[in-house]
N, CA, C and O atoms as a GROMACS GRO file, in nm:
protein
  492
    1UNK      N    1  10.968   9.734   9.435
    1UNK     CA    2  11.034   9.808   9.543
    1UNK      C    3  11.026   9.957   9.515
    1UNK      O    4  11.068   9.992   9.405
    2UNK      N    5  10.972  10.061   9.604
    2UNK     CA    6  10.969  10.168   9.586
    2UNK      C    7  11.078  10.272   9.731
    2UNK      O    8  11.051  10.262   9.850
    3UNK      N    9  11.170  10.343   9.688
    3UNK     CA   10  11.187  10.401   9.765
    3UNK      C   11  11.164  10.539   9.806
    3UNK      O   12  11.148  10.599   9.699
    4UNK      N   13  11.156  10.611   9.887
    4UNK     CA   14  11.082  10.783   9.909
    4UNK      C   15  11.209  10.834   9.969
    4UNK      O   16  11.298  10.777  10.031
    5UNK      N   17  11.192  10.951   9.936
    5UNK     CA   18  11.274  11.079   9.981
    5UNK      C   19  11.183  11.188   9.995
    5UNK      O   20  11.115  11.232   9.903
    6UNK      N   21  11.184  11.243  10.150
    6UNK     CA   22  11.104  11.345  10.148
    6UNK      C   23  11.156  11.483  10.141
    6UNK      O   24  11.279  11.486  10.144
    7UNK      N   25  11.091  11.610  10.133
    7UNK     CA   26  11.174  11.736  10.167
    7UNK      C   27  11.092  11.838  10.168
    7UNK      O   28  10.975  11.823  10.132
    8UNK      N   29  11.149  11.985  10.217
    8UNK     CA   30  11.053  12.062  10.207
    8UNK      C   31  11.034  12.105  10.349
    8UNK      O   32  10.999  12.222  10.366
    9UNK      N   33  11.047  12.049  10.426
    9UNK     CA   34  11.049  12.046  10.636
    9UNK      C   35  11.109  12.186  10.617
    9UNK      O   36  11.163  12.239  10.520
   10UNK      N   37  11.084  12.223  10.727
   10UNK     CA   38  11.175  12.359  10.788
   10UNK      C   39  11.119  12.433  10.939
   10UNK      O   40  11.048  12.386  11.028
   11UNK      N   41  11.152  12.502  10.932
   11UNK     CA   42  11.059  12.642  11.022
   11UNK      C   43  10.978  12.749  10.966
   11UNK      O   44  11.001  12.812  10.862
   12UNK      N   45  10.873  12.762  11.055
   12UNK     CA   46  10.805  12.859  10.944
   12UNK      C   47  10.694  12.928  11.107
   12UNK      O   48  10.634  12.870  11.197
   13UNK      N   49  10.718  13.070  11.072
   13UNK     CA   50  10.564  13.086  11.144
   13UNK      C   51  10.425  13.068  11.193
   13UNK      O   52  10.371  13.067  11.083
   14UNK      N   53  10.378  13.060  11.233
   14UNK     CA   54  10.240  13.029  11.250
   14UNK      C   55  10.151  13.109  11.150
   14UNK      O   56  10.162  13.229  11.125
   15UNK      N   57  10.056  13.016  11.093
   15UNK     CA   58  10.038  13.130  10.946
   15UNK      C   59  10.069  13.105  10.834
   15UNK      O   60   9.985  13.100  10.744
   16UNK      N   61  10.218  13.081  10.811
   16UNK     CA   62  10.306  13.092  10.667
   16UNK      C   63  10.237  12.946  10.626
   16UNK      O   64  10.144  12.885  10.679
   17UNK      N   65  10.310  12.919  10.525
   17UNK     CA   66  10.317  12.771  10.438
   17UNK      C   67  10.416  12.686  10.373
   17UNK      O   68  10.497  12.727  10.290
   18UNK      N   69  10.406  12.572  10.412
   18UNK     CA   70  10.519  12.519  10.382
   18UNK      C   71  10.448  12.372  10.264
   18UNK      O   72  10.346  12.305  10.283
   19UNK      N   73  10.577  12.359  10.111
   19UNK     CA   74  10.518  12.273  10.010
   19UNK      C   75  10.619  12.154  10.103
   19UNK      O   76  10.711  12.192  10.176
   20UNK      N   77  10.584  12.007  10.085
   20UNK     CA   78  10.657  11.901  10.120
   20UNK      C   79  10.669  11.828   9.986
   20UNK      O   80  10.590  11.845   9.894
   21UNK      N   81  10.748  11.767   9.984
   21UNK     CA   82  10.744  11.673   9.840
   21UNK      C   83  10.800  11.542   9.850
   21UNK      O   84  10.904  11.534   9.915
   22UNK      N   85  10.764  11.462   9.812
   22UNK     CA   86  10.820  11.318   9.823
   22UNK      C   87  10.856  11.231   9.711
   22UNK      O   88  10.764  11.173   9.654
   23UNK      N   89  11.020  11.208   9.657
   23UNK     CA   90  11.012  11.175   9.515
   23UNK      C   91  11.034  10.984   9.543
   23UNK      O   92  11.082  10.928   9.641
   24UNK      N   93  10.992  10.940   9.449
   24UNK     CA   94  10.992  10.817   9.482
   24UNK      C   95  11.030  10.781   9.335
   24UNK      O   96  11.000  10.825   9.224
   25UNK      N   97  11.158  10.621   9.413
   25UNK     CA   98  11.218  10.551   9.261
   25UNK      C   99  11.100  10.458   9.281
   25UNK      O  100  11.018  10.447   9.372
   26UNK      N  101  11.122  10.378   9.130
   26UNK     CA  102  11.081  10.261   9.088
   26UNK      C  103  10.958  10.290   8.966
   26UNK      O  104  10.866  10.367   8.991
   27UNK      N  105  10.969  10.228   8.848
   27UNK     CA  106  10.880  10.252   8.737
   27UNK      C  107  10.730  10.235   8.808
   27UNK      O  108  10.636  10.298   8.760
   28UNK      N  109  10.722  10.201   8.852
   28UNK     CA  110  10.554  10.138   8.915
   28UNK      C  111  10.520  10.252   8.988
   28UNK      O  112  10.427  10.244   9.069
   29UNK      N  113  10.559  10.320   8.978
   29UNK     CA  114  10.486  10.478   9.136
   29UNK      C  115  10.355  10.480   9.016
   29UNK      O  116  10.283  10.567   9.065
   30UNK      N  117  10.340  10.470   8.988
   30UNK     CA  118  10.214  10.520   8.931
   30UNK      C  119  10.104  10.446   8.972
   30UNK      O  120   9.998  10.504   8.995
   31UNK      N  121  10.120  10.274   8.990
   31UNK     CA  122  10.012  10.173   9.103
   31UNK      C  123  10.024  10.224   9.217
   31UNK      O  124   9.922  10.200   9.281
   32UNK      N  125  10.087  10.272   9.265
   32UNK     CA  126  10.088  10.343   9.420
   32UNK      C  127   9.963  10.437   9.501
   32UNK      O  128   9.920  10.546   9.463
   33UNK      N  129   9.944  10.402   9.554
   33UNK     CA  130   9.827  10.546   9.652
   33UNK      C  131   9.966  10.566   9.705
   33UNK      O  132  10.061  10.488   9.696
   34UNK      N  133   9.962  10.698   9.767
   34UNK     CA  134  10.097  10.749   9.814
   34UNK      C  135  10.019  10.859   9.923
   34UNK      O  136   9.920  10.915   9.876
   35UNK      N  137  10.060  10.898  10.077
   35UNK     CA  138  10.005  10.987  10.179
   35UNK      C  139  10.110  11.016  10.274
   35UNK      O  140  10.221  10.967  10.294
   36UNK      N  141  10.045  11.106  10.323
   36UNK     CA  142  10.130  11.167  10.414
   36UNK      C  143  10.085  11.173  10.562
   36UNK      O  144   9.988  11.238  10.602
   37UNK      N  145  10.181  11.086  10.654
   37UNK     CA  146  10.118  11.120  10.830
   37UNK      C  147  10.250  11.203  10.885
   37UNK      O  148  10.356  11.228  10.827
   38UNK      N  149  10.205  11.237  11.018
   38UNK     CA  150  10.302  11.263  11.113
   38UNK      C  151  10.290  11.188  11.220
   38UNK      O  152  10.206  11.103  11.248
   39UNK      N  153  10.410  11.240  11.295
   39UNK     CA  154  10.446  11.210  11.410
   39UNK      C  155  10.520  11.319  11.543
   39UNK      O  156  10.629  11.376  11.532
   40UNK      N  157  10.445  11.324  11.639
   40UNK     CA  158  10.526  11.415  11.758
   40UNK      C  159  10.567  11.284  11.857
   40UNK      O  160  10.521  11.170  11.844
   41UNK      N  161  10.658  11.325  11.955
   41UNK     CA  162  10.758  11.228  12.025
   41UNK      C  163  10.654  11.213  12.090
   41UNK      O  164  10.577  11.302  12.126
   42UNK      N  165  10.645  11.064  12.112
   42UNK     CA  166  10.581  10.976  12.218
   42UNK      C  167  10.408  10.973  12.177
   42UNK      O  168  10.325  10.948  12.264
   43UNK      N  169  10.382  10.993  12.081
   43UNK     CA  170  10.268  10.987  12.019
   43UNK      C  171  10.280  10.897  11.922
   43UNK      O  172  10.397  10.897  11.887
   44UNK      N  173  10.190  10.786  11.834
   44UNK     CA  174  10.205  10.710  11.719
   44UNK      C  175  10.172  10.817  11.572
   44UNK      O  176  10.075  10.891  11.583
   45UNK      N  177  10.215  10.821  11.502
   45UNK     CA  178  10.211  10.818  11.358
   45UNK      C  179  10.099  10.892  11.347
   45UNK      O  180  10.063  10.918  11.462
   46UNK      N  181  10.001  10.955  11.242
   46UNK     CA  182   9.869  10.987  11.279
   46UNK      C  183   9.845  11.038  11.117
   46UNK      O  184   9.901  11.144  11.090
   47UNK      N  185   9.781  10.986  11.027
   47UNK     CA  186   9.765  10.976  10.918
   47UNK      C  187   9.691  11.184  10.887
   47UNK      O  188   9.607  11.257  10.939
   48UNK      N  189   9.765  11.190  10.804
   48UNK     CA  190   9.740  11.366  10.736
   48UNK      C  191   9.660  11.391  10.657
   48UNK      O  192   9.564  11.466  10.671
   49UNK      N  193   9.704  11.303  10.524
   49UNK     CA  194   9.623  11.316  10.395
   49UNK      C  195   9.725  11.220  10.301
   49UNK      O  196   9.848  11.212  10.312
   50UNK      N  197   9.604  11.126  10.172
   50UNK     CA  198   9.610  11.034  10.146
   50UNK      C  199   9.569  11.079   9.968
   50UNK      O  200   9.508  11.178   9.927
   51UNK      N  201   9.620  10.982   9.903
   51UNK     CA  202   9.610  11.025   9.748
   51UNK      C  203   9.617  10.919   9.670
   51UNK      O  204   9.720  10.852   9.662
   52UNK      N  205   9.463  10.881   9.574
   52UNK     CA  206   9.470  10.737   9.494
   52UNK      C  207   9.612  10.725   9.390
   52UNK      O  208   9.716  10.791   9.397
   53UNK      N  209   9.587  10.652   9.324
   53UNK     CA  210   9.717  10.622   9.242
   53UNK      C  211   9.693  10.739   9.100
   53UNK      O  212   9.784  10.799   9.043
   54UNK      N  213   9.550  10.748   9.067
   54UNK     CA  214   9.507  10.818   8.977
   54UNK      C  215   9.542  10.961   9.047
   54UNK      O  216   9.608  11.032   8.971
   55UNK      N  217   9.526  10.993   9.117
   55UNK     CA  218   9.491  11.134   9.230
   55UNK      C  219   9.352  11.165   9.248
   55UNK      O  220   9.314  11.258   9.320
   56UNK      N  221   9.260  11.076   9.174
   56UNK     CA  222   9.096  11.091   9.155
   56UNK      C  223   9.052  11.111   9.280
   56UNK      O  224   8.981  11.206   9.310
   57UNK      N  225   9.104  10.999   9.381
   57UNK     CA  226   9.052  11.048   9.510
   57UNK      C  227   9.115  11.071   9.630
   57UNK      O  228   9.212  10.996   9.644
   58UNK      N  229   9.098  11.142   9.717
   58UNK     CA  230   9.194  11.232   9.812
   58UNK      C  231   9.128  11.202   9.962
   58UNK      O  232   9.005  11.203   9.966
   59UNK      N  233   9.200  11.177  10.082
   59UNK     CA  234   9.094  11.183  10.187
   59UNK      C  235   9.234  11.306  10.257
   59UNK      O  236   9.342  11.334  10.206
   60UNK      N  237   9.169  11.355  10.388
   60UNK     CA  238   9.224  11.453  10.463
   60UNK      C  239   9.175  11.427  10.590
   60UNK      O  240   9.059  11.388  10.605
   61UNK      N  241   9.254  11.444  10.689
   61UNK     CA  242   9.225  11.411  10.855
   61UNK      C  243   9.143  11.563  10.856
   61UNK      O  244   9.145  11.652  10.771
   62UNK      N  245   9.082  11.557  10.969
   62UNK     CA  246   8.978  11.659  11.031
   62UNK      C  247   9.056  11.793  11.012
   62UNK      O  248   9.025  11.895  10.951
   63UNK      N  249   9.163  11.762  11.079
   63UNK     CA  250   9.243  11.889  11.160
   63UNK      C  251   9.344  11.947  11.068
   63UNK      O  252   9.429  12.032  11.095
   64UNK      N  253   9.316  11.881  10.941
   64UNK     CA  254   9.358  11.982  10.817
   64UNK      C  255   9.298  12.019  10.728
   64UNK      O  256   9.332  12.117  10.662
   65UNK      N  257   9.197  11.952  10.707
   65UNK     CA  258   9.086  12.023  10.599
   65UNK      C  259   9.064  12.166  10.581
   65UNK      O  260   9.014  12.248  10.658
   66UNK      N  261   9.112  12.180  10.455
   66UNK     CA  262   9.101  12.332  10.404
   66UNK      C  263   9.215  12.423  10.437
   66UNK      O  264   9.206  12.545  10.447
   67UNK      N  265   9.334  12.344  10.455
   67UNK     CA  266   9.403  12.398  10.510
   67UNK      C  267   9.549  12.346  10.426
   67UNK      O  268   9.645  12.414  10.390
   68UNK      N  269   9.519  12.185  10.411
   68UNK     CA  270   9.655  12.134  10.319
   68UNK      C  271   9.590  12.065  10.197
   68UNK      O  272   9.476  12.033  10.163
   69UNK      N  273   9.689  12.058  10.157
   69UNK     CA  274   9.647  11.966   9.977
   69UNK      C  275   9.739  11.899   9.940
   69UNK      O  276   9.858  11.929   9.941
   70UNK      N  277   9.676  11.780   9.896
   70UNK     CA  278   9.788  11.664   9.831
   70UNK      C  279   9.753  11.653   9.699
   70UNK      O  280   9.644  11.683   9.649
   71UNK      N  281   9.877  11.596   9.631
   71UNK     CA  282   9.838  11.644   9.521
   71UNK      C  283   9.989  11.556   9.478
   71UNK      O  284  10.088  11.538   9.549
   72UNK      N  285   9.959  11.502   9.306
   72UNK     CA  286  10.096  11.405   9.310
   72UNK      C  287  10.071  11.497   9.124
   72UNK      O  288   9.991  11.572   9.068
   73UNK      N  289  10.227  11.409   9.087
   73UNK     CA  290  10.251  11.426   8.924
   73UNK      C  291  10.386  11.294   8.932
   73UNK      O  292  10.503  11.266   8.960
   74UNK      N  293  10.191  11.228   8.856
   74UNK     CA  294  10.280  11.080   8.822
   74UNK      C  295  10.433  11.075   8.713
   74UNK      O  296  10.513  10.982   8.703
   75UNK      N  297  10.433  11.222   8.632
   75UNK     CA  298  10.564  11.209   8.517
   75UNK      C  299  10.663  11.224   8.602
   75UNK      O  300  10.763  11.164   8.562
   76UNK      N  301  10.682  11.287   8.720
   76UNK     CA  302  10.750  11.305   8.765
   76UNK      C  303  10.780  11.224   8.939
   76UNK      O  304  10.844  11.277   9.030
   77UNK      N  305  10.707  11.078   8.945
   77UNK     CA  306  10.707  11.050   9.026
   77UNK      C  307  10.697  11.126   9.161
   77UNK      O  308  10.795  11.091   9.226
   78UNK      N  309  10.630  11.205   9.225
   78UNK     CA  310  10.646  11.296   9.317
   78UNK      C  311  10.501  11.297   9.364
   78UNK      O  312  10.401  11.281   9.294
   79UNK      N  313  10.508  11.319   9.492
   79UNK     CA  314  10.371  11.368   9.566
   79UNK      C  315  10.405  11.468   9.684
   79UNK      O  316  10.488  11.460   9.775
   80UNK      N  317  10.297  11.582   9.646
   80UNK     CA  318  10.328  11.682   9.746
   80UNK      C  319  10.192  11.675   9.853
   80UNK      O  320  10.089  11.609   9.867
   81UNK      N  321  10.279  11.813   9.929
   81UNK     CA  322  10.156  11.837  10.026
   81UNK      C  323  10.183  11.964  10.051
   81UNK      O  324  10.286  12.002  10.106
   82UNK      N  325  10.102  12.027  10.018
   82UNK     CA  326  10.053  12.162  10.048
   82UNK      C  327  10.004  12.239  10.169
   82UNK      O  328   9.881  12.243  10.182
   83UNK      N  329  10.070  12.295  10.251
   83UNK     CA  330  10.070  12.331  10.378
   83UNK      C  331  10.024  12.495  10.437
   83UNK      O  332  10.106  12.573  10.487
   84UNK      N  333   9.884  12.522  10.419
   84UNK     CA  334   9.889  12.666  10.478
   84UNK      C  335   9.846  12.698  10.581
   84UNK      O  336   9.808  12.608  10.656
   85UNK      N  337   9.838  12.827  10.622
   85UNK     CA  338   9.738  12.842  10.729
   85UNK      C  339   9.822  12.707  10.864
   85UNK      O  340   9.750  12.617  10.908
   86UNK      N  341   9.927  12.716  10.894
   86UNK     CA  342   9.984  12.646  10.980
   86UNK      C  343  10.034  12.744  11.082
   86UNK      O  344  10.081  12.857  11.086
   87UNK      N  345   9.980  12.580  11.211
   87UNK     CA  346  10.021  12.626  11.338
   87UNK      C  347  10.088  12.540  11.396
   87UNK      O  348  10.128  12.432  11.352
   88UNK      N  349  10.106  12.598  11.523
   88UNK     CA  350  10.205  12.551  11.600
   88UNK      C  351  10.154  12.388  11.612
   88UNK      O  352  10.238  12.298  11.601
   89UNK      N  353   9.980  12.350  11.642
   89UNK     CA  354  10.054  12.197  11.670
   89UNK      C  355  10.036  12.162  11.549
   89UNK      O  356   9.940  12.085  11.542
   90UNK      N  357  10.101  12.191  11.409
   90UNK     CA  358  10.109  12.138  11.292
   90UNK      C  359  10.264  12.059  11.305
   90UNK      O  360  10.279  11.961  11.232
   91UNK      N  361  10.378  12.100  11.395
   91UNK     CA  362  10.498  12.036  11.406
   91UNK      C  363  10.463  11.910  11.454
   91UNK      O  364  10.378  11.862  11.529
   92UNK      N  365  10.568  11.866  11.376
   92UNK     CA  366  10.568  11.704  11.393
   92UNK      C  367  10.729  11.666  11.276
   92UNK      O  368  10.772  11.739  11.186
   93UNK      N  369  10.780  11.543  11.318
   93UNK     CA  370  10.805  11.513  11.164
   93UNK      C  371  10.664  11.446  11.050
   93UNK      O  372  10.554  11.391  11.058
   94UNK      N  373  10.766  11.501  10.945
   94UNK     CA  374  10.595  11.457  10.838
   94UNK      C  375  10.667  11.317  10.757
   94UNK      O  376  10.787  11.328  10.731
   95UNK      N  377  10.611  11.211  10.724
   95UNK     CA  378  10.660  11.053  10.678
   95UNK      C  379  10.537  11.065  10.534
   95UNK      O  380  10.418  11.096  10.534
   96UNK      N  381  10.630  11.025  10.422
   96UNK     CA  382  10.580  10.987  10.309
   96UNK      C  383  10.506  10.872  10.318
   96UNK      O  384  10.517  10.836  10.435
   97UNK      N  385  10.406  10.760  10.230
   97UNK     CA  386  10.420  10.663  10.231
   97UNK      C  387  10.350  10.592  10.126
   97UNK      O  388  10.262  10.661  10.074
   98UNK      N  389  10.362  10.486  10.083
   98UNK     CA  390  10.326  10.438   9.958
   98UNK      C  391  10.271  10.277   9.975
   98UNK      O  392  10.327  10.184  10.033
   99UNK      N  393  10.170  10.278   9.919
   99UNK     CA  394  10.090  10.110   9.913
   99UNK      C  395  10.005  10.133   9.793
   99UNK      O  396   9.944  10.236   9.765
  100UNK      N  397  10.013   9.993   9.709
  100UNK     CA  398   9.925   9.966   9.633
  100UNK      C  399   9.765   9.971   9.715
  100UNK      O  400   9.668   9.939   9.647
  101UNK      N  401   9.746  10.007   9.843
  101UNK     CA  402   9.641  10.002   9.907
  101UNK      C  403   9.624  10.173   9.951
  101UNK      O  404   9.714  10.242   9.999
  102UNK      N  405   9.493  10.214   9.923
  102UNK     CA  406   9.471  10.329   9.950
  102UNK      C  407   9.460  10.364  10.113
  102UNK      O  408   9.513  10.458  10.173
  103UNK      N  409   9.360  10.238  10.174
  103UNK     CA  410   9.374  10.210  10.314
  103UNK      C  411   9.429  10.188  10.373
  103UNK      O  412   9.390  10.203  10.489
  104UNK      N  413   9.557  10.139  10.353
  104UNK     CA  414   9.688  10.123  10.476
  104UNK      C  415   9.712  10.227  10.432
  104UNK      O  416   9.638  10.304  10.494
  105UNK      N  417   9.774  10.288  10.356
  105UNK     CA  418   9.867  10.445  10.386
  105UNK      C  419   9.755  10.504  10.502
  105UNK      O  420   9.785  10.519  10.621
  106UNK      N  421   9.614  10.534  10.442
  106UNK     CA  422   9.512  10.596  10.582
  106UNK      C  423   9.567  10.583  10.685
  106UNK      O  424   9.623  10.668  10.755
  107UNK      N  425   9.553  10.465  10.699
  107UNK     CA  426   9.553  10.370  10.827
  107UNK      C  427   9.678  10.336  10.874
  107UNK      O  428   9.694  10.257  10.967
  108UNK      N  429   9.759  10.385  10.821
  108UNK     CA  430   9.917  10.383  10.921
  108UNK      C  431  10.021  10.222  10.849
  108UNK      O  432  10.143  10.215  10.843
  109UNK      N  433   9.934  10.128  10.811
  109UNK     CA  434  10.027   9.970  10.726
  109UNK      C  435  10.068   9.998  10.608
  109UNK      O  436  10.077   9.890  10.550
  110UNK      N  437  10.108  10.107  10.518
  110UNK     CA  438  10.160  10.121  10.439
  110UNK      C  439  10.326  10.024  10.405
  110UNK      O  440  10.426  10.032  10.476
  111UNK      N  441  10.314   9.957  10.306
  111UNK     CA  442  10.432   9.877  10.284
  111UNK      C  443  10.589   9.982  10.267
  111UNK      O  444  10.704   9.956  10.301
  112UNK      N  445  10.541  10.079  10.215
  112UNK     CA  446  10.694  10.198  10.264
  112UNK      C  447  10.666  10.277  10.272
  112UNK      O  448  10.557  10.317  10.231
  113UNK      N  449  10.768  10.360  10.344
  113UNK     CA  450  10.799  10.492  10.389
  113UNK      C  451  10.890  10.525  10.385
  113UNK      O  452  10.989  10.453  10.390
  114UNK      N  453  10.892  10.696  10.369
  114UNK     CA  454  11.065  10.754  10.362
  114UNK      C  455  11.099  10.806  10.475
  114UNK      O  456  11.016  10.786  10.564
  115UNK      N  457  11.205  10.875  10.511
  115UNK     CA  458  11.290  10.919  10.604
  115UNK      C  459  11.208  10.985  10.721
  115UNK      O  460  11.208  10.958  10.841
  116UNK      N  461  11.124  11.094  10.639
  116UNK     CA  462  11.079  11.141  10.752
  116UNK      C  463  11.135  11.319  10.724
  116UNK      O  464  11.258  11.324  10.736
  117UNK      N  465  11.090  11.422  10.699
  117UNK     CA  466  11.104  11.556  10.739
  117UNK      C  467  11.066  11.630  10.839
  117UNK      O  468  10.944  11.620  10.855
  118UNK      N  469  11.117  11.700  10.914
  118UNK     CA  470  11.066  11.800  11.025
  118UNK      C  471  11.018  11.883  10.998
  118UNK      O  472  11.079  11.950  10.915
  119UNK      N  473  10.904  11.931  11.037
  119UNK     CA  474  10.806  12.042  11.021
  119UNK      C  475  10.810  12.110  11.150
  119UNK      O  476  10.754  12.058  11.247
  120UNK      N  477  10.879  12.238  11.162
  120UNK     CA  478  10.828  12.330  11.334
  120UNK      C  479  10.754  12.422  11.258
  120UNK      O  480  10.769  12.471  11.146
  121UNK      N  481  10.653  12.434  11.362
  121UNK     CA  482  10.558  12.596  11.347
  121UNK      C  483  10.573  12.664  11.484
  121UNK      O  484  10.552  12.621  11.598
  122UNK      N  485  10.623  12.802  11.432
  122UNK     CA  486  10.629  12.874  11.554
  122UNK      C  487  10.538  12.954  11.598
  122UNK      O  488  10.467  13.013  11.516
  123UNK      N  489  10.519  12.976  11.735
  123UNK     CA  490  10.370  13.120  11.771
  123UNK      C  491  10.406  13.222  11.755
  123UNK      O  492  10.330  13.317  11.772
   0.00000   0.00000   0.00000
């Protein structure tokens, strides 16, 4: 059983940068791939960026490349995401999520997820 807590959401300009972090219980985070999607109202979920259990390998949706970074530290159970160069349709809430499968977190079937943080970017 793994549980997530995310944080780090806020307001921020168009431009600025915002770190997210997601700490997760349970001795095992370390078998985990662990990623990050969002969500805007009335839209589904939409996968961000994704991170092996090692961190060896990383994927990133189109519409952030070069722009965010994931990035975990297994001592400390935690996986971030690195947010720059953000705009306005970067708001969404942002959802942690964790599977022994690298492809469901991608792909939205991840066995958990945490709460959920709000991200606004303003123009």
């Amino acid at each position: 059983q793994v549980q997530l807590v995310e944080s780090g959401g806020g307001l921020v300009q168009a431009g600025g940068s915002l770190r997210l972090s997601c700490a997760a219980s349970g001795r095992t985070f370390v078998r985990y791939a662990m990623g990050w999607l969002r969500q805007v109202p009335g839209k589904e979920r939409a996968p961000v960026a994704a991170i092996s259990w090692s961190g060896g390998s990383t994927s990133y949706a189109d519409h952030v490349k070069g722009r965010f970074t994931i990035s975990r530290d297994n001592a400390k159970n935690t996986v971030y995401l690195q947010m720059n160069s953000l705009k306005p349709e970067d708001t969404a809430v942002y959802y942690c999520a964790a599977d022994f499968s690298l492809n469901r977190v991608v792909d939205g079937t991840a066995g958990y997820w945490g709460q959920g943080t709000q991200v606004t970017v303003s123009s």
